[in-house]
C-alpha positions in Angstrom: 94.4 111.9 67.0 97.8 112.3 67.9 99.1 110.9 71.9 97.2 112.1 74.7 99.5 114.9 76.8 101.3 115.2 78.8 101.4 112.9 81.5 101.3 109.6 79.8 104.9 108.4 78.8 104.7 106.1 76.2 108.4 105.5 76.1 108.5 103.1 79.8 107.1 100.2 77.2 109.6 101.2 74.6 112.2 98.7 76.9 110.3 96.9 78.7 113.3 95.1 80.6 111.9 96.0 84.0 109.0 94.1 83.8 109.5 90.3 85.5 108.4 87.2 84.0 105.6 86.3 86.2 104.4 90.5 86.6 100.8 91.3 86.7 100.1 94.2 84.5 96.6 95.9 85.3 95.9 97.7 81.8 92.2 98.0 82.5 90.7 101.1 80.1 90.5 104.6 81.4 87.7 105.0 83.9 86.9 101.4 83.6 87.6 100.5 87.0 91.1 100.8 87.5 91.4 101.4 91.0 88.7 98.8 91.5 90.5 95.7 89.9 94.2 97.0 90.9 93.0 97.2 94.6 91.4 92.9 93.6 94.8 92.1 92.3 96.2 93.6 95.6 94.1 92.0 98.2 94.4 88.6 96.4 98.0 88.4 96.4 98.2 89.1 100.0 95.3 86.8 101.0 97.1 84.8 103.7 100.1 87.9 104.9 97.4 90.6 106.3 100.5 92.7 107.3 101.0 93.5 103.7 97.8 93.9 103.1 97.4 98.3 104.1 98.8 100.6 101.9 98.7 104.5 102.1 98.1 105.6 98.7 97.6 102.7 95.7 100.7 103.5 93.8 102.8 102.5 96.9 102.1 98.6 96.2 100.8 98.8 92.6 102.8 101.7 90.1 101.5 103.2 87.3 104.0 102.4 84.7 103.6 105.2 82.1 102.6 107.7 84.9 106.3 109.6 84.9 105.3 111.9 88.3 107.0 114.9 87.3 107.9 116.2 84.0 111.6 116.1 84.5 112.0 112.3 84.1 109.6 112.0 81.0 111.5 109.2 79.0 113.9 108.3 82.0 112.6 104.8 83.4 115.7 104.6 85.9 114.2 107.7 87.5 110.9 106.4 87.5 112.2 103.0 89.1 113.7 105.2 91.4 111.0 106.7 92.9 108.8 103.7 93.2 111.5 102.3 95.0 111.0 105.4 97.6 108.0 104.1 97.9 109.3 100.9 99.1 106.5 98.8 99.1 105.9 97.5 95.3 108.4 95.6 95.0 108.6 93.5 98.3 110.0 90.2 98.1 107.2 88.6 100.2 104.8 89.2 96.8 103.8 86.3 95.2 104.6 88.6 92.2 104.7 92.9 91.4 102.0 94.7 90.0 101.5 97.6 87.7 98.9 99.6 86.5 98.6 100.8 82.5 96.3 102.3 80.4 98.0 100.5 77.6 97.1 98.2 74.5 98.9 95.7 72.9 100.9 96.2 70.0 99.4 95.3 66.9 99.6 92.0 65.8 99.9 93.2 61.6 100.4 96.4 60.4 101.0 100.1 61.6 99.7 101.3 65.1 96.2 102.8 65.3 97.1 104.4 68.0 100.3 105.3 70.6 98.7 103.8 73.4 99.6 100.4 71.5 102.8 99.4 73.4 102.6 96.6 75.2 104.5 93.7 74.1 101.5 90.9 75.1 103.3 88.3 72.5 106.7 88.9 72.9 106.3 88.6 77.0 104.3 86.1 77.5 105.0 84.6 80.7 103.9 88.1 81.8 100.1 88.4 83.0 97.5 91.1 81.0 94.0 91.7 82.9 91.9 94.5 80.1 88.7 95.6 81.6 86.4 97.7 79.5 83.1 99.6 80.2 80.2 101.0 78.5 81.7 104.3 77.1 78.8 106.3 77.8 79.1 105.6 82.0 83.1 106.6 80.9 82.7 109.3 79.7 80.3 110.1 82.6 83.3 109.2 85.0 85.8 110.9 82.9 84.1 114.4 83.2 83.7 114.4 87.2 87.7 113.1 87.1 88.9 115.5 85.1 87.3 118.6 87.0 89.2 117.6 90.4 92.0 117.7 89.6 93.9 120.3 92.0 95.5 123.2 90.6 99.1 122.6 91.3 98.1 119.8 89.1 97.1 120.8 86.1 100.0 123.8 86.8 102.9 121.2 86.3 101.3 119.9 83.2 101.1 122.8 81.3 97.3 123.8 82.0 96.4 120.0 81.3 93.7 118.3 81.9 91.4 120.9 80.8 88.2 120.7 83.7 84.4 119.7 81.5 82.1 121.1 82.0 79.5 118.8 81.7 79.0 115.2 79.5 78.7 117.1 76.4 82.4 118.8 76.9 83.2 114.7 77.7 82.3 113.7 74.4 84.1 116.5 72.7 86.9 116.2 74.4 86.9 112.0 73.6 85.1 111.7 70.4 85.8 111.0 67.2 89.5 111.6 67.9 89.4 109.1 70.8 92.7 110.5 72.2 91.4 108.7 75.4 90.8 105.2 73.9 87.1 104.1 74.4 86.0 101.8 71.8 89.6 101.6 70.0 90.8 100.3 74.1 88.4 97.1 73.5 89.0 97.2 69.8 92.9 96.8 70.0 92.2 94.0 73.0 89.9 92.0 71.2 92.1 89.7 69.1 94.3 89.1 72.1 91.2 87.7 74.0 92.4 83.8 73.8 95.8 84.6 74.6 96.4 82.1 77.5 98.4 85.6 79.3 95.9 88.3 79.1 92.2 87.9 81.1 89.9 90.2 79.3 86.7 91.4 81.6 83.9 93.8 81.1 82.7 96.4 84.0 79.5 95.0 83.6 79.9 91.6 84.4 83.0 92.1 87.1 79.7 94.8 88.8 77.3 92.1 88.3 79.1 89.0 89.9 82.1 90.3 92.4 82.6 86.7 94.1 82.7 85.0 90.5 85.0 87.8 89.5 87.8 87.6 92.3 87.3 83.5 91.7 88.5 84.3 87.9 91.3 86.7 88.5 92.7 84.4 91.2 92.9 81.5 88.9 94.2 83.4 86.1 97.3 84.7 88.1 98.1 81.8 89.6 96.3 81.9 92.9 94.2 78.4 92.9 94.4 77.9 96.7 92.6 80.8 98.3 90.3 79.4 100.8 86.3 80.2 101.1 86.7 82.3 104.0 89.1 84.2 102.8 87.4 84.9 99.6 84.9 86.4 101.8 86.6 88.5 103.6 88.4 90.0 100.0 84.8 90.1 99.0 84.0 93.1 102.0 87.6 94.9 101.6 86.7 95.4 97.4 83.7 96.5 98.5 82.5 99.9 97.0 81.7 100.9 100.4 84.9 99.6 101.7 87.2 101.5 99.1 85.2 105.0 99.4 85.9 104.5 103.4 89.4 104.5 102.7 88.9 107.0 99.6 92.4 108.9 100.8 94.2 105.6 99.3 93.3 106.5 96.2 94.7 110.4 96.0 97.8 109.0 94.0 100.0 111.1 95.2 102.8 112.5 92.8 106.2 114.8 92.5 109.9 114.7 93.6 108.9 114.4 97.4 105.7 112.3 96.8 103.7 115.2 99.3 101.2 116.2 97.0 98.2 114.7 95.2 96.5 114.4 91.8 93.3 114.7 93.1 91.3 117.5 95.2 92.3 116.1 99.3 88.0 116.2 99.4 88.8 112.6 97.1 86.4 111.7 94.2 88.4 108.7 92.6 86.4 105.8 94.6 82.1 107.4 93.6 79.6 104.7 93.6 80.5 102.6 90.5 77.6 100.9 88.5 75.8 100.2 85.1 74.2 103.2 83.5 75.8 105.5 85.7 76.0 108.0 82.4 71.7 108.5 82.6 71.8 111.8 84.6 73.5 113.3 82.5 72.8 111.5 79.0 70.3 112.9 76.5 68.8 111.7 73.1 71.2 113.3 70.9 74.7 112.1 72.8 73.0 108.5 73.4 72.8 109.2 69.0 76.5 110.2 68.9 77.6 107.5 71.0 76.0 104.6 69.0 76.9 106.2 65.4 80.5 105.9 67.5 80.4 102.7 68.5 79.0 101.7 64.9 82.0 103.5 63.0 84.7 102.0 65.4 83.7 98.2 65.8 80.6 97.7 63.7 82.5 96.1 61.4 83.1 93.0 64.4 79.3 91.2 65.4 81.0 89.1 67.7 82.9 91.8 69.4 79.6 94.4 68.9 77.1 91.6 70.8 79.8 90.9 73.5 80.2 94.5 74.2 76.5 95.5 74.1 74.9 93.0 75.9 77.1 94.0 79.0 76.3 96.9 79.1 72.5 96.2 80.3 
């Protein structure tokens, strides 16, 4: 299928000159736990500076890079850097180092693109820092149809009518499937052969739900952070809590526009639910469990090692 519109602006990876040596970019897969891991990557850099640790809305201390905010500045990074600088809290000095969010994949390492959400330049920046988190694509497309029906009004007004609300996980599927204008399977697929590369840390939902501590252990050492003390591992532990995050569920609104006043989301929240493996069951019957494994056959099948990994986390 062609790019997903409107509101993902492939162009901010076209130069990639603001990005830092020593940047983490968060390009976990849609509905894969994005807010989750950005919100880890967050409370680890600021282990030891608890002033820095509160933020009002997530896109204050972590941007989302191809996010462009209003449709006037599609294509313009300098107005985009702009208004994260309003912000005035991503790009602090007192940071160990910045961090972004993406929905991204890396650019190919032979041939044509599969897809335009194949931008990032993993090789060519490699002293910049990659954590890819994928999920089982049934629970996403679970999580994708309750996100896409809250989004406000005004919202989907300033985008041209987009995204449409589903319905139900049915609508999910045909709004994902076989196009895959939202990656699912083609996200892990295009990460895959960049899983050894010593600058990208590539996790699966399953395992990060499975084993929090073990996973905050990982992601410290991989950006750098090999010093964190016990008790403050602890205490990250409780504020990446599910029950911590849905207490503080207003942080997660990500607010948008010229004045920064307004949100994506309904102000009843939604973004932080309860997480988990199998989440999809509700909702899940015989014949789209059939449509999702004929998917998953047609777009990695062709990869055991890559097929077992992915399938066995998703028990």
């Amino acid at each position: 299928g062609g790019p997903i519109p409107p509101y993902f602006d492939f162009t901010m990876f076209e130069d990639d000159s603001w990005l830092n040596d020593g940047d983490v970019v968060v390009a976990v897969g849609t509905k894969c736990g994005t807010n989750w891991m950005m919100t880890m990557v967050h409370e680890l850099r600021t282990w030891n500076q608890p002033e820095l640790k509160d933020f009002e809305d997530i896109f204050d201390v972590v941007p989302w890079a191809e996010f462009p905010q209003h449709p006037g500045i599609i294509g313009n990074a300098k107005a985009r850097i702009e208004l994260w600088d309003k912000r005035g809290q991503w790009n602090k000095t007192e940071y160990p180092f910045r961090v972004f969010k993406s929905h991204m994949t890396p650019k190919p390492m032979n041939g044509p693109k599969n897809s335009h959400f194949q931008c990032l330049d993993v090789v060519g920046r490699p002293k910049v820092k990659y954590i890819a988190m994928t999920r089982d694509g049934r629970d996403v497309m679970k999580s994708l149809e309750k996100f896409l029906r809250i989004h406000t009004k005004e919202f989907r007004t300033m985008w041209g009518g987009f995204p449409p609300p589903l319905e139900n996980m049915e609508a999910a599927f045909d709004f994902c499937m076989p196009t895959e204008n939202i990656p699912v399977l083609g996200y892990i697929k295009e990460w895959w052969p960049y899983r050894n590369h010593p600058n990208v840390l590539l996790l699966h939902y399953g395992d990060v739900h499975k084993d929090i501590p073990g996973t905050l252990r990982k992601v410290a050492e991989f950006i750098g952070l090999k010093h964190i003390p016990a008790k403050a591992f602890k205490e990250i532990e409780k504020r990446v809590s599910i029950e911590f995050m849905r207490a503080r569920d207003k942080r997660y609104l990500m607010r948008f526009g010229h004045n920064l006043d307004k949100t994506i989301m309904s102000d009843k929240g939604g973004l932080i639910r309860t997480g988990g493996i199998g989440t999809a069951k509700d909702g899940l019957n015989e014949e789209l469990d059939k449509r999702f494994e004929e998917h998953m056959q047609k777009h990695i099948g062709d990869d055991s090692e890559l097929m077992k990994w992915y399938k066995d986390r998703m028990k």
